[in-house]
C-alpha positions as CSV (number, residue, x, y, z in Angstrom):
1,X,-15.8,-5.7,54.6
2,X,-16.2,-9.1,52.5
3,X,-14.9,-12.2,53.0
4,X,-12.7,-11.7,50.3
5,X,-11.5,-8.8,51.5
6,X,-11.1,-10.0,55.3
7,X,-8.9,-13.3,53.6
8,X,-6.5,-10.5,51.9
9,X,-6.2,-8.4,55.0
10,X,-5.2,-11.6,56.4
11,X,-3.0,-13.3,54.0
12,X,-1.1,-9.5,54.1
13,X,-1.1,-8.4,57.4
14,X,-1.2,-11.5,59.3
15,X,2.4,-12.5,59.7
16,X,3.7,-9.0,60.4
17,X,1.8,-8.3,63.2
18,X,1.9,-11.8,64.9
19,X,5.4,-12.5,63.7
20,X,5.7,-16.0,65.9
21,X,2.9,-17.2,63.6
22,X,4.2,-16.2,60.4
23,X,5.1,-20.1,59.0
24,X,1.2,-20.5,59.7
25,X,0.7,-18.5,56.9
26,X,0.2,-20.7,53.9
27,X,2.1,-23.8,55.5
28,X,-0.6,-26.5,55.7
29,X,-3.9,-28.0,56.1
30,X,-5.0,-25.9,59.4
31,X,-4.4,-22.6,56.9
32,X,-6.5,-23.7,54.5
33,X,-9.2,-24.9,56.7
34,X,-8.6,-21.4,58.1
35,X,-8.9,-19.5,54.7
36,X,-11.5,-21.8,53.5
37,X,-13.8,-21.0,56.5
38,X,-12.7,-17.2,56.1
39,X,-13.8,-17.0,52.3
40,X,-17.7,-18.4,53.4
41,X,-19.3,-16.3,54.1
42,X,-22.4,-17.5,55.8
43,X,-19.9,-19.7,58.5
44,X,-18.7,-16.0,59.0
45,X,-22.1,-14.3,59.8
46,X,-22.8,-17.9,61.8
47,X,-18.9,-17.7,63.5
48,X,-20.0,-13.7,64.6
49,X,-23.0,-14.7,65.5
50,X,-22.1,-17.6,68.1
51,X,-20.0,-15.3,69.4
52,X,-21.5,-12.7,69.6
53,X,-25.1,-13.7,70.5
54,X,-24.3,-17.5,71.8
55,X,-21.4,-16.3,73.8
56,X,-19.3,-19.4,71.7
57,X,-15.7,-18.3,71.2
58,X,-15.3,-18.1,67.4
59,X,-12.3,-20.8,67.8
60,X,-14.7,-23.4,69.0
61,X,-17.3,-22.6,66.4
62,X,-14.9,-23.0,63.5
63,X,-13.3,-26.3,64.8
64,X,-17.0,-27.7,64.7
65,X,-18.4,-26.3,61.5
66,X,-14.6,-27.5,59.7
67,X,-15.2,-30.4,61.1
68,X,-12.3,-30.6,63.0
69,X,-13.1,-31.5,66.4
70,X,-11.2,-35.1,66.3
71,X,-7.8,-33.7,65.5
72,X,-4.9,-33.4,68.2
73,X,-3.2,-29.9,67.0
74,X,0.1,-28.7,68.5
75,X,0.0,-26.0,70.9
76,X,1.4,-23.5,68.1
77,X,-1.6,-24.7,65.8
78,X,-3.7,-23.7,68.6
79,X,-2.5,-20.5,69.9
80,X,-2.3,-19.8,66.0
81,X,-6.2,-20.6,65.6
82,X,-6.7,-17.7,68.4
83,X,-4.5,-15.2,67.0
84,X,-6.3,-15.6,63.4
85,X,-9.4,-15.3,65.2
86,X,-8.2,-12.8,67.5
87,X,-6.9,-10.5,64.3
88,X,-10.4,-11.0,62.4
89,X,-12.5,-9.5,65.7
90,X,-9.9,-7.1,66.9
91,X,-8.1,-5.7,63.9
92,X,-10.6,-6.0,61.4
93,X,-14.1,-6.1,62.8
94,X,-12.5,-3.1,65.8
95,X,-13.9,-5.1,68.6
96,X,-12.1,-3.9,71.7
97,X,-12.4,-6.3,74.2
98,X,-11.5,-10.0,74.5
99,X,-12.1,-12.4,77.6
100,X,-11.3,-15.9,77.9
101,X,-13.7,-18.9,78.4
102,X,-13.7,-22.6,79.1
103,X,-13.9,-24.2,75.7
104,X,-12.5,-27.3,76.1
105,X,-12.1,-29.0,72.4
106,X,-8.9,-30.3,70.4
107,X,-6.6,-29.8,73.5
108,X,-7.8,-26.4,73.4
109,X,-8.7,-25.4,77.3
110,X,-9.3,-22.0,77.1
111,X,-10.2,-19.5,73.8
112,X,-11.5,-15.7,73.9
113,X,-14.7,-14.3,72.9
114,X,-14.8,-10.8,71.5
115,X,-16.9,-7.9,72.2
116,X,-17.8,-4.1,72.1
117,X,-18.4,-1.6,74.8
118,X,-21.3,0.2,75.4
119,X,-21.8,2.7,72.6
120,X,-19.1,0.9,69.9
């Protein structure tokens, strides 16, 4: 699936299935840093890759590369960051399992990584 394609599934599906986070959807600065991020990509392979090989939850990995690691967001902003993310490796890449780690960034204390069972 292409970047293109993963933005789309997003900018559709999004809001439906995590209906508390459906004013994120095209409503500000966070959502573009979000789509712009989403529609690179290289900073998606890199964003898989940290988590996947790194062990860096894909939250903390787009805050650094957006340069965004100065900004205060409110807690909706945040939880909103993990449910994008959590959408992307769950309902589009079919990872199936999700732990959370210390990540410590923004006021963020906590985000998930994603990963696959044996054989997936």
């Amino acid at each position: 699936m292409t970047t293109y394609d993963i933005a789309r599934t997003l900018e559709k599906q999004f809001s439906s299935k995590y209906r508390r986070f459906s004013g994120f959807v095209n409503g500000g600065v966070l959502w573009d840093k979000c789509m712009e991020a989403i529609n690179n990509p290289q900073l998606m392979t890199h964003i898989k890759f940290c988590n996947d090989v790194m062990k860096i939850p894909p939250v903390k990995t787009f805050l650094m590369a957006m340069h965004l690691t100065a900004e205060d967001f409110t807690k909706t902003d945040r939880q909103a960051l993990g449910a994008i993310f959590g959408f992307i490796f769950k309902d589009i890449w079919k990872y199936s399992d999700q732990k959370r780690v210390s990540c410590r960034i923004c006021g963020i204390q906590t985000a998930s990584l994603f990963g696959r069972k044996e054989g997936e």
